[in-house]
C-alpha positions in Angstrom: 169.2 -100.9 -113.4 166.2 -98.9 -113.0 164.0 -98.9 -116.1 163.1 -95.5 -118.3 160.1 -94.8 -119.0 158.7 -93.9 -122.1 158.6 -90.5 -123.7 155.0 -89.3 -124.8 153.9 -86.1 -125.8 151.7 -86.3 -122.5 154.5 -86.4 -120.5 156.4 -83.6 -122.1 153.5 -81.6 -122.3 153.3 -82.2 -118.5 156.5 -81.3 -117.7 156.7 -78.3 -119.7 153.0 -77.2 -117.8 154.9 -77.8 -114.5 158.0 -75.8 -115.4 155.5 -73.3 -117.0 153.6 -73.0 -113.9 156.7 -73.0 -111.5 158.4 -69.9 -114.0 155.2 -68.5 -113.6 154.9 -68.9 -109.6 158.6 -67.2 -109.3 157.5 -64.6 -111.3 154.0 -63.7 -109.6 156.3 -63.9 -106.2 159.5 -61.4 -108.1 156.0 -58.8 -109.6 154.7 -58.7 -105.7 157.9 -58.0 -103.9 158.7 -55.6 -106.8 155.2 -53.7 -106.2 155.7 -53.8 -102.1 159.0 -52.1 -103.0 157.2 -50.0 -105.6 154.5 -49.1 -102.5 157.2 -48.6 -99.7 159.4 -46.0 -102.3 156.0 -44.0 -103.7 155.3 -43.6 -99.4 158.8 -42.3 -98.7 158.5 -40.0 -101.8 155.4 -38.3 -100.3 157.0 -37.9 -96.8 159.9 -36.7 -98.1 157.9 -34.0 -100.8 155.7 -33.0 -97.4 159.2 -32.4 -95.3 160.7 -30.4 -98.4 157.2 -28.6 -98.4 157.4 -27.9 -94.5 161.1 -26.7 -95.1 160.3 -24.5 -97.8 157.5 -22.8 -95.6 160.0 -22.5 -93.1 162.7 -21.0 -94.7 159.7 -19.0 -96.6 159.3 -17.3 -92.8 162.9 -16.4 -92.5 163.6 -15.1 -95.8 162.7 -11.3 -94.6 165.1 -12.0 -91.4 168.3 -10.4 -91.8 166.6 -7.6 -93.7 164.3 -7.1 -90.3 167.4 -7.7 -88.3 169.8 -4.9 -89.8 166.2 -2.5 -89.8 166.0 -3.1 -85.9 170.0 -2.8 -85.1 169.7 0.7 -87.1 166.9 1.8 -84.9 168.3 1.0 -82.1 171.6 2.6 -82.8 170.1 6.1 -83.9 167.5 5.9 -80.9 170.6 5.5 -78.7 173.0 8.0 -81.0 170.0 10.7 -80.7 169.1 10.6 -76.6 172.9 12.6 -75.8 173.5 10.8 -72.5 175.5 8.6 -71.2 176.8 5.5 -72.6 175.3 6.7 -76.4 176.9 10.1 -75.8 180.6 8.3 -75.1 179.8 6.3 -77.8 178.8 8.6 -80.2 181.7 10.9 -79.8 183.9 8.0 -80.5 182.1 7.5 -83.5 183.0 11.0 -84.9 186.7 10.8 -83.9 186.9 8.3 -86.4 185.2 9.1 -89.0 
């Protein structure tokens, strides 16, 4: 039977150092993979804030579309509605038969 050795204070003190250093080892290694994370989600934050930025800018140029759209279309139709001949003319009379 193997023999025990004796319990000091010197040798708990050194075991509770060595646990003490191993918790702390764990948690320098947990505090770095939390700050890598940390780093990796501020960086896809700012890419995503510049696409939402590039969106808005976009969407910022098309706003005035439709309005520019329906302003072109009613040109187009009295330009055509005001020359009298040919297709327009058809067109036009159709128009007031319904109406």
């Amino acid at each position: 039977m193997a023999r025990l050795e004796p319990l000091t204070w010197t040798r708990v003190a050194a075991q509770l150092r060595g646990k003490r250093d191993e918790s702390l080892l764990v948690e320098r290694t947990e505090a770095e993979a939390v700050g890598h994370r940390v780093t990796q989600a501020q960086t896809q934050r700012d890419a995503l804030r510049a696409e939402l930025a590039e969106v808005d800018a976009r969407l910022a140029a098309t706003a005035k579309a439709p309005t520019a759209y329906a302003a072109l279309v009613a040109d187009r139709e009295h330009r055509l509605l005001t020359a009298g001949t040919g297709p327009a003319a058809q067109l036009a009379d159709i128009a007031g038969r319904r109406r």
